[in-house]
N, CA, C and O atoms as a GROMACS GRO file, in nm:
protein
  576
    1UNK      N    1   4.116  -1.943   1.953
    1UNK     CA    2   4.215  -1.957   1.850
    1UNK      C    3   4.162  -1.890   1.722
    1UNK      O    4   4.045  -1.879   1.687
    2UNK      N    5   4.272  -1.849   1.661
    2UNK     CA    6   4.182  -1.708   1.531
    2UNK      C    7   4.108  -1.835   1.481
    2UNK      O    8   4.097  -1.941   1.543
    3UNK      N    9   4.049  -1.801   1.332
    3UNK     CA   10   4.025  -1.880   1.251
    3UNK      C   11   3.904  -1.972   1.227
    3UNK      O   12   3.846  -1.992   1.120
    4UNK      N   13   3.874  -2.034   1.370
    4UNK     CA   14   3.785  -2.153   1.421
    4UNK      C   15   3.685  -2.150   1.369
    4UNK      O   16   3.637  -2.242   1.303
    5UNK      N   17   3.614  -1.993   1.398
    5UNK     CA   18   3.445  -1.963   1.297
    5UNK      C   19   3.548  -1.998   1.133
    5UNK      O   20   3.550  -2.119   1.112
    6UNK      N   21   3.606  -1.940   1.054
    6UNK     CA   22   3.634  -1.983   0.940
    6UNK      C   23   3.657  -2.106   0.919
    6UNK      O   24   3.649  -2.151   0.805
    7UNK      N   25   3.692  -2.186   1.027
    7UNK     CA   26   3.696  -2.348   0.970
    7UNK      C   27   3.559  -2.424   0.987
    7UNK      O   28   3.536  -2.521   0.914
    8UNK      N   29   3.461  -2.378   1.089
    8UNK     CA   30   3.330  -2.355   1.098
    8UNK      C   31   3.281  -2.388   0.978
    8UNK      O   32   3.286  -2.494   0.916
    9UNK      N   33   3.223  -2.260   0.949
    9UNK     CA   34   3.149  -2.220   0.834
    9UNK      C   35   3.223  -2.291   0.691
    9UNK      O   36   3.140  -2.318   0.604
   10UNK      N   37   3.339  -2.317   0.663
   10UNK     CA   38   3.378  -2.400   0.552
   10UNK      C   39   3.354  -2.547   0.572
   10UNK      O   40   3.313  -2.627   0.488
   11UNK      N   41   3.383  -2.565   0.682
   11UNK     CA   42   3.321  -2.719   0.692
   11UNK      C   43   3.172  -2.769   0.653
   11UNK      O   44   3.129  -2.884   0.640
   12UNK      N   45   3.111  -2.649   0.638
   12UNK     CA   46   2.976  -2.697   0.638
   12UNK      C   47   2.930  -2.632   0.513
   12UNK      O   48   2.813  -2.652   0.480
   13UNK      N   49   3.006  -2.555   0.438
   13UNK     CA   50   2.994  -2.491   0.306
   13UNK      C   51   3.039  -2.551   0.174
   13UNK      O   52   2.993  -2.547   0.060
   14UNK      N   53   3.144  -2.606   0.230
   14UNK     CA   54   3.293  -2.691   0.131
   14UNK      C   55   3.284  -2.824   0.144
   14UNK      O   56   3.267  -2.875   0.255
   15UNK      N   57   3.297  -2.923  -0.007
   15UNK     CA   58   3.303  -3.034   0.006
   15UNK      C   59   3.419  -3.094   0.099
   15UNK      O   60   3.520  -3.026   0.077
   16UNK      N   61   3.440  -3.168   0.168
   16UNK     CA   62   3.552  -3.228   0.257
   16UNK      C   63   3.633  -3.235   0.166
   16UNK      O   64   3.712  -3.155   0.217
   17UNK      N   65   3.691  -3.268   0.053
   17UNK     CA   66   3.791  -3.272  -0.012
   17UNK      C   67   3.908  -3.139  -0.046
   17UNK      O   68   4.028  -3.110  -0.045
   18UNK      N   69   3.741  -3.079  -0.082
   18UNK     CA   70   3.819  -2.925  -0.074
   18UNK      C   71   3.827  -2.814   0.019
   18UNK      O   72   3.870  -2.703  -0.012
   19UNK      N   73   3.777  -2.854   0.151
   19UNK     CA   74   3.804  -2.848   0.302
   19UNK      C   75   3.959  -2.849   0.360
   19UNK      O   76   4.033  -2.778   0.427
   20UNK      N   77   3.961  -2.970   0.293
   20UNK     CA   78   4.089  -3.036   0.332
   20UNK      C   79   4.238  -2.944   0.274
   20UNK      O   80   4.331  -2.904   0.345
   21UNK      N   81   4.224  -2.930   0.142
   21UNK     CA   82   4.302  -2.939   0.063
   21UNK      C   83   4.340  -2.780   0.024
   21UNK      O   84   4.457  -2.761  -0.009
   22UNK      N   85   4.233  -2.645   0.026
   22UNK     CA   86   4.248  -2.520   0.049
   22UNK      C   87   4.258  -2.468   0.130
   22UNK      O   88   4.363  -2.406   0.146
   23UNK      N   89   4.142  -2.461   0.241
   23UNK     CA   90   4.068  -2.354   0.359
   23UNK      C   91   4.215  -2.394   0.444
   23UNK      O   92   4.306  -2.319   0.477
   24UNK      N   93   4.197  -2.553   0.469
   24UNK     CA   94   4.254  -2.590   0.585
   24UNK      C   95   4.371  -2.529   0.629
   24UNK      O   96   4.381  -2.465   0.733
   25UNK      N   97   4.483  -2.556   0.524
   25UNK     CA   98   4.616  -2.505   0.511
   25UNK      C   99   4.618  -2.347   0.514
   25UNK      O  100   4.717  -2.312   0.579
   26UNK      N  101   4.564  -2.265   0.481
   26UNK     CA  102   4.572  -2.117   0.469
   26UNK      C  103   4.494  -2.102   0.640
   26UNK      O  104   4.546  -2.014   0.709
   27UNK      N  105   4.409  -2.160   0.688
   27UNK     CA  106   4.357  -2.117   0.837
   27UNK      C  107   4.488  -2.150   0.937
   27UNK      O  108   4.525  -2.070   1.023
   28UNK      N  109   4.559  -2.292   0.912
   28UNK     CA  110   4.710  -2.301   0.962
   28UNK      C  111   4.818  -2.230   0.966
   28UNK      O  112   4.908  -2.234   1.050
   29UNK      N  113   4.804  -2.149   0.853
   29UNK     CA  114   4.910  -2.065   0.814
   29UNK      C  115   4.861  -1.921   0.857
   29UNK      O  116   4.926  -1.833   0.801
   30UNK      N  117   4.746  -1.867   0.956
   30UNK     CA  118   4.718  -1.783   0.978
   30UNK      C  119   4.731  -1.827   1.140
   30UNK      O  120   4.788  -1.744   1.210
   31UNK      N  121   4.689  -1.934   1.199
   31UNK     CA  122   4.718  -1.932   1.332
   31UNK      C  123   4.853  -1.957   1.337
   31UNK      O  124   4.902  -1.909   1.440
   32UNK      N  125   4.918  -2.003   1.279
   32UNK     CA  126   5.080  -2.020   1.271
   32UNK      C  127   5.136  -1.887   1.310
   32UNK      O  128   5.200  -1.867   1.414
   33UNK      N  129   5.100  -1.776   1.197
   33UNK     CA  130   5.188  -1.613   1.215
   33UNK      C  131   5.084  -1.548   1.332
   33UNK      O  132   5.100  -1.436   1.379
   34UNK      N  133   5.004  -1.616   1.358
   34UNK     CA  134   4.952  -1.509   1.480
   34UNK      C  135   5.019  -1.586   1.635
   34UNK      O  136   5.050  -1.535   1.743
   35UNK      N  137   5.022  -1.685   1.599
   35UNK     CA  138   5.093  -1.765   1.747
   35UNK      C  139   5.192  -1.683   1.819
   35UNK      O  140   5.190  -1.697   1.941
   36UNK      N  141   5.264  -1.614   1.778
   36UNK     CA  142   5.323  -1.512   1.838
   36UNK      C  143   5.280  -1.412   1.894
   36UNK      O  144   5.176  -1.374   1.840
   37UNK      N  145   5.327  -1.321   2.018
   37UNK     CA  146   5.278  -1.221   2.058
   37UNK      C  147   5.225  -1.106   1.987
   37UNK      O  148   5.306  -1.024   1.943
   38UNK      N  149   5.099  -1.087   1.970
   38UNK     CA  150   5.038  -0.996   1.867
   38UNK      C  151   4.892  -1.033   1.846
   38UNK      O  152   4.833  -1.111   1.921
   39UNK      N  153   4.835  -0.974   1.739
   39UNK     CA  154   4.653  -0.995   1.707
   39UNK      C  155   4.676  -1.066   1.573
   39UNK      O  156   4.791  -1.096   1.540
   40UNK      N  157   4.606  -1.085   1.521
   40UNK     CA  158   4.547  -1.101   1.344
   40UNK      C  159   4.566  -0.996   1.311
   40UNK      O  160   4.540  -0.902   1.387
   41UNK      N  161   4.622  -0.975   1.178
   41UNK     CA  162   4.608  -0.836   1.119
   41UNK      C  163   4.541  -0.871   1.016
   41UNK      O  164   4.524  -0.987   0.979
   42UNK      N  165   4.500  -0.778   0.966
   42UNK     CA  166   4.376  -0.792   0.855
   42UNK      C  167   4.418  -0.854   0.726
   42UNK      O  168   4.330  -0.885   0.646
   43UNK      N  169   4.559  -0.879   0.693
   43UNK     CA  170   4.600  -0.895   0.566
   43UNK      C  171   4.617  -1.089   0.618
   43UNK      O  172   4.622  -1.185   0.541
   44UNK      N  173   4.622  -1.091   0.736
   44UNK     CA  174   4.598  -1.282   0.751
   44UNK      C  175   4.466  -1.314   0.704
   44UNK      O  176   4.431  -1.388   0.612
   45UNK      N  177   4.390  -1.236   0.794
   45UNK     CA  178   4.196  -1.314   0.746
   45UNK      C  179   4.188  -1.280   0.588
   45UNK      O  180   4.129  -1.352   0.508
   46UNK      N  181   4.246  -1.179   0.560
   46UNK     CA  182   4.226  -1.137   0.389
   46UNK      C  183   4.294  -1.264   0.308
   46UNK      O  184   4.246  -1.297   0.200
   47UNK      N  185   4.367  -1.308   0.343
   47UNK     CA  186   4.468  -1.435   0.281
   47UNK      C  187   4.363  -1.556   0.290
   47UNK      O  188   4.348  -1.630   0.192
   48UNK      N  189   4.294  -1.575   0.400
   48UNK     CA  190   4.206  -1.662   0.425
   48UNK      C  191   4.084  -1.701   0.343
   48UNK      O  192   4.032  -1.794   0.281
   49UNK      N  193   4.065  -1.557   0.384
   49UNK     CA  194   3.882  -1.529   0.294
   49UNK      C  195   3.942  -1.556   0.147
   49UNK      O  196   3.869  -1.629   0.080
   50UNK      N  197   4.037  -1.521   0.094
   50UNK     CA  198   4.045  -1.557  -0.055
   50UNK      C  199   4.054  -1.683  -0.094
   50UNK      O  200   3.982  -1.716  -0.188
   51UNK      N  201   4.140  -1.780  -0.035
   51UNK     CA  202   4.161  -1.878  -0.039
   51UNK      C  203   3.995  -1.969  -0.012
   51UNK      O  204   3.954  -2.068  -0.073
   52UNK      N  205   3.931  -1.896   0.091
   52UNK     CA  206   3.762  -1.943   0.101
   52UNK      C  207   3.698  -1.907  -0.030
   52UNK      O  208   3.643  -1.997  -0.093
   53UNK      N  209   3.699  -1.796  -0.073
   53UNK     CA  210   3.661  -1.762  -0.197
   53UNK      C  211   3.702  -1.873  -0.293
   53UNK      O  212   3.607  -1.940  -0.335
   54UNK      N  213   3.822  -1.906  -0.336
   54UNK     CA  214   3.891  -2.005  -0.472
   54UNK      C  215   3.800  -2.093  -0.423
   54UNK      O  216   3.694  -2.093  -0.485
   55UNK      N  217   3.809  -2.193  -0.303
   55UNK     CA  218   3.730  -2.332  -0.270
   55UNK      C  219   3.597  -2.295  -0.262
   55UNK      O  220   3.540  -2.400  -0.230
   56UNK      N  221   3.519  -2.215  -0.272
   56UNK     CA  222   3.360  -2.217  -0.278
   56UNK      C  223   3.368  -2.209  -0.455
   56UNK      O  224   3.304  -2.283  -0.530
   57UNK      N  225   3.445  -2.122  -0.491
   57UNK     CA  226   3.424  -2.146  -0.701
   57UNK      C  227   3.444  -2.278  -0.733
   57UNK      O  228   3.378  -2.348  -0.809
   58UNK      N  229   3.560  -2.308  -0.655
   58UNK     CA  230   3.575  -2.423  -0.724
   58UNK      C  231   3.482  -2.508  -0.667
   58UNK      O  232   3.422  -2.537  -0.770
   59UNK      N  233   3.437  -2.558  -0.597
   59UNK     CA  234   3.310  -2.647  -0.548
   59UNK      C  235   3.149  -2.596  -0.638
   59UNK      O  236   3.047  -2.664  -0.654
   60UNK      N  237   3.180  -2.454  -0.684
   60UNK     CA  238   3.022  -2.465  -0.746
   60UNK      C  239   3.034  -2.487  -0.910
   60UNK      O  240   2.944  -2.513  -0.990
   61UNK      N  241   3.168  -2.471  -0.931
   61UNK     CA  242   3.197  -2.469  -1.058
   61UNK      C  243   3.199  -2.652  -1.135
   61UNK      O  244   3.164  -2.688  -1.247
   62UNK      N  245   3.262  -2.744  -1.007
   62UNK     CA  246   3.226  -2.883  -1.020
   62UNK      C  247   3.081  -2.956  -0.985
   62UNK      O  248   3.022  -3.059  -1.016
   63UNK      N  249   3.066  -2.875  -0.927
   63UNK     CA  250   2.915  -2.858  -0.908
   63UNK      C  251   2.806  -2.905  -1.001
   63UNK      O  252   2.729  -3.001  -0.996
   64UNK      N  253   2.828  -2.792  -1.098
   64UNK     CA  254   2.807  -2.706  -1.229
   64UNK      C  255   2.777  -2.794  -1.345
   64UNK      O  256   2.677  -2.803  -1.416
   65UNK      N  257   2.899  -2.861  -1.344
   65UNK     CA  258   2.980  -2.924  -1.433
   65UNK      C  259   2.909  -3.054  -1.430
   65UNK      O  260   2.867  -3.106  -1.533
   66UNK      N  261   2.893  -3.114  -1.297
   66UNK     CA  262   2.788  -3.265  -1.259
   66UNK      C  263   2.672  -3.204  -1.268
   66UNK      O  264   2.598  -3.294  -1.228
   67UNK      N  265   2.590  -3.097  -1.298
   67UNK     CA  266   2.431  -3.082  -1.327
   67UNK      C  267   2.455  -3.083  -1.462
   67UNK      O  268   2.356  -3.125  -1.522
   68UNK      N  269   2.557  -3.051  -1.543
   68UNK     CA  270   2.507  -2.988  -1.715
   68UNK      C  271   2.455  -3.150  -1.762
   68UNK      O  272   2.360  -3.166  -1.838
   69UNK      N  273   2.516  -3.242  -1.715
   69UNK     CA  274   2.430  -3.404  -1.756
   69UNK      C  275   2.316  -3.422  -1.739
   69UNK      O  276   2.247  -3.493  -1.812
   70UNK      N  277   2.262  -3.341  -1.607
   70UNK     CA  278   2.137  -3.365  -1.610
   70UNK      C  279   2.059  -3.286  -1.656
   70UNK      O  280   1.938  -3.302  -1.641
   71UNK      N  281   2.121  -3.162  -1.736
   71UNK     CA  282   2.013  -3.016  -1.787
   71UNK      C  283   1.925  -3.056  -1.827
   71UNK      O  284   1.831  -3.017  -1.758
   72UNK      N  285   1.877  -3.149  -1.947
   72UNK     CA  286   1.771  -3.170  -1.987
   72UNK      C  287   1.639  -3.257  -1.946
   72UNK      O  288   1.522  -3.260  -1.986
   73UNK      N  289   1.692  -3.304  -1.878
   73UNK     CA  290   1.600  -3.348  -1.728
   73UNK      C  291   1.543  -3.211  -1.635
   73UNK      O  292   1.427  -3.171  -1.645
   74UNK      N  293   1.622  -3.163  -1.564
   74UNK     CA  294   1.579  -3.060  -1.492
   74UNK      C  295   1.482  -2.949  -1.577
   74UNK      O  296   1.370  -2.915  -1.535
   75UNK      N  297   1.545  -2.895  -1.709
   75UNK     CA  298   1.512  -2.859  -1.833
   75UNK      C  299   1.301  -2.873  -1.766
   75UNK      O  300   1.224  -2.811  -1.694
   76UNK      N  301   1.301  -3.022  -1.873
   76UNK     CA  302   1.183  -3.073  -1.867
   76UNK      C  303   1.110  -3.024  -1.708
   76UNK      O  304   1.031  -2.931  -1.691
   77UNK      N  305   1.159  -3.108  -1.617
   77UNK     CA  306   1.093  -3.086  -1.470
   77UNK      C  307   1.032  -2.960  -1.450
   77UNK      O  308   0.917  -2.944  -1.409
   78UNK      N  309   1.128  -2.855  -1.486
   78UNK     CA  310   1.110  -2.690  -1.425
   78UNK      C  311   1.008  -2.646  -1.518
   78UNK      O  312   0.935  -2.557  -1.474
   79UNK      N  313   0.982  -2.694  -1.660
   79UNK     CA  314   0.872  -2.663  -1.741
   79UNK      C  315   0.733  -2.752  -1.684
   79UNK      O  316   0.624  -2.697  -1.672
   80UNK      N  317   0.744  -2.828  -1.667
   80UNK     CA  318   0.613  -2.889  -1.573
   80UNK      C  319   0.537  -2.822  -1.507
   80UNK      O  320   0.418  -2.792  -1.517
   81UNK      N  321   0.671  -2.784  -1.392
   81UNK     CA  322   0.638  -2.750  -1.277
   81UNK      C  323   0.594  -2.577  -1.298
   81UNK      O  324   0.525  -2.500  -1.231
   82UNK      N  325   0.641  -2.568  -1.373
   82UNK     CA  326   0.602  -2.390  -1.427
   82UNK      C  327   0.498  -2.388  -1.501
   82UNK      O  328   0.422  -2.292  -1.488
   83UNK      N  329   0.477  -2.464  -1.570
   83UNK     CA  330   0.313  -2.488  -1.639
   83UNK      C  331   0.201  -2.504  -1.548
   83UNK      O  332   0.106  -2.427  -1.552
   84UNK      N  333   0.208  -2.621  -1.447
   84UNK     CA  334   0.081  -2.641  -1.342
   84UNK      C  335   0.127  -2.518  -1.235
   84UNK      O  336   0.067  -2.517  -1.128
   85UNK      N  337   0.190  -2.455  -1.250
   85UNK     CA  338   0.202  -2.331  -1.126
   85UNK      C  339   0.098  -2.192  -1.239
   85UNK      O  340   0.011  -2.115  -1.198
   86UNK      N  341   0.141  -2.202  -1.348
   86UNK     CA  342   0.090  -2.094  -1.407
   86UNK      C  343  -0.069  -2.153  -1.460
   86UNK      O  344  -0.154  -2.066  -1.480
   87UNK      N  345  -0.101  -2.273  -1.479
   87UNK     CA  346  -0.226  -2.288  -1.471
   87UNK      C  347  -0.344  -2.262  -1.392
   87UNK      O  348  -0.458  -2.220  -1.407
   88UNK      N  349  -0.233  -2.324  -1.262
   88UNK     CA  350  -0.313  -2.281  -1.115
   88UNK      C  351  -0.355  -2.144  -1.037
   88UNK      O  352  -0.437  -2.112  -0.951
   89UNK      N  353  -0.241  -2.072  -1.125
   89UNK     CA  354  -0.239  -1.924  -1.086
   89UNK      C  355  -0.376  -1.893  -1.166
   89UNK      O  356  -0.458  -1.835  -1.094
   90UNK      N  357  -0.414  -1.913  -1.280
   90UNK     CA  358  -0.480  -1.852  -1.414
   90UNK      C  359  -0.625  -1.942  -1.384
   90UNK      O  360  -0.738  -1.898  -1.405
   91UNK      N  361  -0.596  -2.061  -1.338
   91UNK     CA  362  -0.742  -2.097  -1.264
   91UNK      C  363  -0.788  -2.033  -1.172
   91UNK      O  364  -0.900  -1.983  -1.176
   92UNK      N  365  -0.714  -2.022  -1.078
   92UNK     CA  366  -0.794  -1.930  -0.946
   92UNK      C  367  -0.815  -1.756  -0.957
   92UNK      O  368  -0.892  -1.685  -0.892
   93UNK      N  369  -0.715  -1.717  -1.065
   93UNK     CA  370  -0.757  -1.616  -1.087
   93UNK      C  371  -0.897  -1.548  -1.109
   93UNK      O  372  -0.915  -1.428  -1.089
   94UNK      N  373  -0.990  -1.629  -1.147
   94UNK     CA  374  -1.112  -1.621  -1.195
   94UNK      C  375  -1.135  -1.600  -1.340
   94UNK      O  376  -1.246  -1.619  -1.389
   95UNK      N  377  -1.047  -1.568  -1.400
   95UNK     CA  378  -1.008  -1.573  -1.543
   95UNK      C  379  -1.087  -1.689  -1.666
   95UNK      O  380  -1.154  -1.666  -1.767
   96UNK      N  381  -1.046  -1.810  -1.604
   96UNK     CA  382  -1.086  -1.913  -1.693
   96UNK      C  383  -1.078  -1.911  -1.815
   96UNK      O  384  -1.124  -1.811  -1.869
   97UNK      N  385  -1.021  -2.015  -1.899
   97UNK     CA  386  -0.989  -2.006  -2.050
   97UNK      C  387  -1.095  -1.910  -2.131
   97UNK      O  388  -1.080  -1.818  -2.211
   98UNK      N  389  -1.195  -1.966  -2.078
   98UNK     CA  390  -1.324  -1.873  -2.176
   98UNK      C  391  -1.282  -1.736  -2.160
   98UNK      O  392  -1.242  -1.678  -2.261
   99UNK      N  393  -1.284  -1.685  -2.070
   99UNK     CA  394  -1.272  -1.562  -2.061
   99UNK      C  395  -1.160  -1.487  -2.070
   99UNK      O  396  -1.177  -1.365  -2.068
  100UNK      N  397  -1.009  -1.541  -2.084
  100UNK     CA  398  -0.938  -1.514  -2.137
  100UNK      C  399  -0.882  -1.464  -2.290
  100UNK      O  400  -0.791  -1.387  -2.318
  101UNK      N  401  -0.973  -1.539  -2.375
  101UNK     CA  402  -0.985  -1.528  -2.467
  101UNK      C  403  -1.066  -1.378  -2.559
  101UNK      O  404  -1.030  -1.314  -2.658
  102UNK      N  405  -1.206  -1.368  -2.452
  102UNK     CA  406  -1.210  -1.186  -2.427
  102UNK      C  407  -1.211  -1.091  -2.366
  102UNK      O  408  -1.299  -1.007  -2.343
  103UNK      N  409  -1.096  -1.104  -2.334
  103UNK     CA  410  -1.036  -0.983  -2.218
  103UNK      C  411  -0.938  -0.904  -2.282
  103UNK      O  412  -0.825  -0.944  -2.308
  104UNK      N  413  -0.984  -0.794  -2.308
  104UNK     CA  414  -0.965  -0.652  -2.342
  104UNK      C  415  -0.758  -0.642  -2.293
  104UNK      O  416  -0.712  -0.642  -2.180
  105UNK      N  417  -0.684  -0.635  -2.420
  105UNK     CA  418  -0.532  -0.664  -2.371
  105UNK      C  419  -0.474  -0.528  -2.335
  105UNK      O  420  -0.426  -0.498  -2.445
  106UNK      N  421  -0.451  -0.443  -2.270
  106UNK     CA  422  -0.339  -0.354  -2.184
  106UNK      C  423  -0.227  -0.358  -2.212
  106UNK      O  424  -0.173  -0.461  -2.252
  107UNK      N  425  -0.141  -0.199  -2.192
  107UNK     CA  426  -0.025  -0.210  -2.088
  107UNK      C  427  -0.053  -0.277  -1.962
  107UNK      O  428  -0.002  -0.389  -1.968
  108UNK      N  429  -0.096  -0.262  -1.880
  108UNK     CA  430  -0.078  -0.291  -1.704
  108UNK      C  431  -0.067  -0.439  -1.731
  108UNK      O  432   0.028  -0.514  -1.708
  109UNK      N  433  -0.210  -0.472  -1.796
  109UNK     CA  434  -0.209  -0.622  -1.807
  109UNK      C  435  -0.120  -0.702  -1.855
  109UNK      O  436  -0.073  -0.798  -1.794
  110UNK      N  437  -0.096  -0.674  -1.949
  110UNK     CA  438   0.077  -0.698  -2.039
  110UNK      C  439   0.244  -0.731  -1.931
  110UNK      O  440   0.337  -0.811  -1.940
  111UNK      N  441   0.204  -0.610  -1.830
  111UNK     CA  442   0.293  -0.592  -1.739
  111UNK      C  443   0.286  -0.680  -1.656
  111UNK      O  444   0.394  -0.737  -1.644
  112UNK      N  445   0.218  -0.713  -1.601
  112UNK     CA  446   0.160  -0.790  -1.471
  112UNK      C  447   0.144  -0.959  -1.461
  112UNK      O  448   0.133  -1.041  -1.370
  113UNK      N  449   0.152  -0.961  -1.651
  113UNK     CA  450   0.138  -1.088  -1.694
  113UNK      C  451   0.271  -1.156  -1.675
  113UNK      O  452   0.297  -1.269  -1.633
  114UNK      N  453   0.365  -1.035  -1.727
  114UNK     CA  454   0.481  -1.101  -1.770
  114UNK      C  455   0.595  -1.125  -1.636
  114UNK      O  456   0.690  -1.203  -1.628
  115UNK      N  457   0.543  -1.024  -1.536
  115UNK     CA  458   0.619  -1.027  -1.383
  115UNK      C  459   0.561  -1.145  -1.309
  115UNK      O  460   0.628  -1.221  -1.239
  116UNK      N  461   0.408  -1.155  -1.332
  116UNK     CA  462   0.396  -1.308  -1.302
  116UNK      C  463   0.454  -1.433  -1.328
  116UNK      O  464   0.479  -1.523  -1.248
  117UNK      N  465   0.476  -1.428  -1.480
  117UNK     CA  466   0.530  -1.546  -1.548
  117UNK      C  467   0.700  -1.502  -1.506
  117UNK      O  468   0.770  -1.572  -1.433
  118UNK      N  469   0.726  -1.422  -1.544
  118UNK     CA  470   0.892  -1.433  -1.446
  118UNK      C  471   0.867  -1.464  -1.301
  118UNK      O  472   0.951  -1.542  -1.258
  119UNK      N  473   0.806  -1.440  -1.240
  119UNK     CA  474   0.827  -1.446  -1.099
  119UNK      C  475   0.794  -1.645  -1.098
  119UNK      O  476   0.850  -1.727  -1.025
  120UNK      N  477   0.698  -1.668  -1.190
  120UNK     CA  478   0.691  -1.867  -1.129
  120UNK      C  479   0.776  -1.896  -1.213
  120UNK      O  480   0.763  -2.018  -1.224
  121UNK      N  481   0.891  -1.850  -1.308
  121UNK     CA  482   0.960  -1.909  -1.365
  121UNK      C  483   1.080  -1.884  -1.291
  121UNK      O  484   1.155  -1.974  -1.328
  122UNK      N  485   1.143  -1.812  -1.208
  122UNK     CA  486   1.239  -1.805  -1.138
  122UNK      C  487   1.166  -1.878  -0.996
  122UNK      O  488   1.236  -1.866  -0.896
  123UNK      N  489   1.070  -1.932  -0.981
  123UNK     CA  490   1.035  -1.947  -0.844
  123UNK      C  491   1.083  -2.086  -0.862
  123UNK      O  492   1.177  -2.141  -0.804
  124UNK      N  493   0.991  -2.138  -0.963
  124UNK     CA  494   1.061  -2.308  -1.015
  124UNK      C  495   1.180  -2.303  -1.094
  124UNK      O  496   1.171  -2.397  -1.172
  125UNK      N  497   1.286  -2.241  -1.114
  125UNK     CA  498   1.449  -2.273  -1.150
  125UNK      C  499   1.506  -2.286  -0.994
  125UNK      O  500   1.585  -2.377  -0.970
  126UNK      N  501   1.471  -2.207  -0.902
  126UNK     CA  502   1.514  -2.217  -0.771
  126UNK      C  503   1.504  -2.327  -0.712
  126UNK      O  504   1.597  -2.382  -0.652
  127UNK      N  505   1.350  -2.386  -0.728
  127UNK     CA  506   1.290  -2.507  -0.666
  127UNK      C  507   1.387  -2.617  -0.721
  127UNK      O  508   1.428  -2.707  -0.648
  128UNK      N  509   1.420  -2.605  -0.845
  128UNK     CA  510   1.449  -2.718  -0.961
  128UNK      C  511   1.576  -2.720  -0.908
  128UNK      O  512   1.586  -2.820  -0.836
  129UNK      N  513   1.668  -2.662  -0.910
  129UNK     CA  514   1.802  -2.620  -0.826
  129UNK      C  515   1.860  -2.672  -0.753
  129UNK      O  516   1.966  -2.735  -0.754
  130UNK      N  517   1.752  -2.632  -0.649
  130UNK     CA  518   1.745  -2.709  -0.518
  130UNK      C  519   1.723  -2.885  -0.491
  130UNK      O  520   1.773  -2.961  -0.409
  131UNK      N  521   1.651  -2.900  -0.571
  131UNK     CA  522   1.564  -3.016  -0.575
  131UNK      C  523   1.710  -3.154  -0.663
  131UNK      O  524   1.715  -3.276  -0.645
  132UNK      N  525   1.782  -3.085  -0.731
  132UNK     CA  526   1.879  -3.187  -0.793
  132UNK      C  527   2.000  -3.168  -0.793
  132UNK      O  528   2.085  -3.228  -0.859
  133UNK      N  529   2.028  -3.020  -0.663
  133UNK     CA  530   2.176  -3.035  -0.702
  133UNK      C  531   2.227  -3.084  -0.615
  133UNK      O  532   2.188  -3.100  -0.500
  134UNK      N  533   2.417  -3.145  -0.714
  134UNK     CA  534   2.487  -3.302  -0.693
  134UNK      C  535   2.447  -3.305  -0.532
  134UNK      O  536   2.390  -3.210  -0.479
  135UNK      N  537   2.478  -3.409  -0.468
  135UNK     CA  538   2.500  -3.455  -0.347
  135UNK      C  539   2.647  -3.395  -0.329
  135UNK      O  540   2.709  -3.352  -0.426
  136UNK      N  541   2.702  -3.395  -0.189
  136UNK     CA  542   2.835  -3.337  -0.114
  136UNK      C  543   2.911  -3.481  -0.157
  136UNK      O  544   2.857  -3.591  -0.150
  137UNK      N  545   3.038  -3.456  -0.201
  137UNK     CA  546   3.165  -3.527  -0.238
  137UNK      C  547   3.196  -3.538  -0.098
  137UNK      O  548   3.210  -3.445  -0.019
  138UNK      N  549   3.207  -3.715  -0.061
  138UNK     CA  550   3.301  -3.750   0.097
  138UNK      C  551   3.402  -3.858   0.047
  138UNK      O  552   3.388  -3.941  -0.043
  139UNK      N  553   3.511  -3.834   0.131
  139UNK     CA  554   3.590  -3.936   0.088
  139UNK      C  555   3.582  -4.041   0.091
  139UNK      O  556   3.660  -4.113   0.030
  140UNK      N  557   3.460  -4.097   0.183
  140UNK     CA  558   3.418  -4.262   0.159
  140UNK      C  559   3.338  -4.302   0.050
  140UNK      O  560   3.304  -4.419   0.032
  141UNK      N  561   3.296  -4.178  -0.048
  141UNK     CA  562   3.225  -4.181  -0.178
  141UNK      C  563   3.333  -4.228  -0.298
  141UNK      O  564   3.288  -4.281  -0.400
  142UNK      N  565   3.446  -4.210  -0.287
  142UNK     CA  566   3.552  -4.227  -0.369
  142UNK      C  567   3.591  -4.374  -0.362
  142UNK      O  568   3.624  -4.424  -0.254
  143UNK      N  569   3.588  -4.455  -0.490
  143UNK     CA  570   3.637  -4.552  -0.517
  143UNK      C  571   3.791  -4.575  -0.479
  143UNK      O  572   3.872  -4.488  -0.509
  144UNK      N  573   3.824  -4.669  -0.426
  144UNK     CA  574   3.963  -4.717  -0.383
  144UNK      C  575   4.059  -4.761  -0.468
  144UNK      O  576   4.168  -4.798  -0.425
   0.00000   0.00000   0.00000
């Protein structure tokens, strides 16, 4: 039956609410006009995928919206966690505070410093991300 991988993959992408309430109806309305003798034509799955598109924004956008309460929490966490990552890096480096202090400053070094420190600062926003975002909306989560 067309569709099935698209109800698939939204089921397990899309909060059930908005499972329900977008994908569902537009995947119906595509096996509906194909039920007749004929294929899918590309302008059904295109109707689909958009309608998948609106319900994944709108799920990251509420998403979104339930982390900005916790920004300054996560905020804090991801600076922690980016501090003892960049300590640990700068300890094992062989570096050690002392010797940081006279070490001859560069381009390269300059460079290398700062792709480091971007690279554990995007490594822990990812981690941080991951680590607090909302739980999946079910309808037995909803007050009666």
């Amino acid at each position: 039956m067309p569709g099935t991988w698209l109800a698939r993959i939204g089921g397990r992408l899309l909060h059930a609410d908005t499972f329900a309430l977008m994908l569902s109806p537009a995947i119906a309305d595509l096996q509906f006009e194909t039920s007749s003798p004929g294929f899918a034509r590309p302008n059904h799955y295109c109707a689909v995928l958009r309608a998948f598109a609106g319900a994944l924004w709108f799920d990251i956008a509420a998403d979104l919206l339930t982390l900005s309460s916790d920004l300054p929490t996560i905020v804090v966490l991801t600076a922690v966690q980016a501090s003892y990552y960049a300590f640990m890096l700068v300890l094992l480096s062989g570096f050690g505070a002392g010797r940081l202090s006279t070490l001859n400053v560069d381009g390269d070094l300059i460079t290398r410093a700062i792709f480091y420190v971007l690279a554990i600062g995007i490594a822990c926003i990812f981690i941080s991300s991951v680590c607090f975002w909302p739980p999946r909306r079910t309808a037995d989560a909803e007050p009666d």
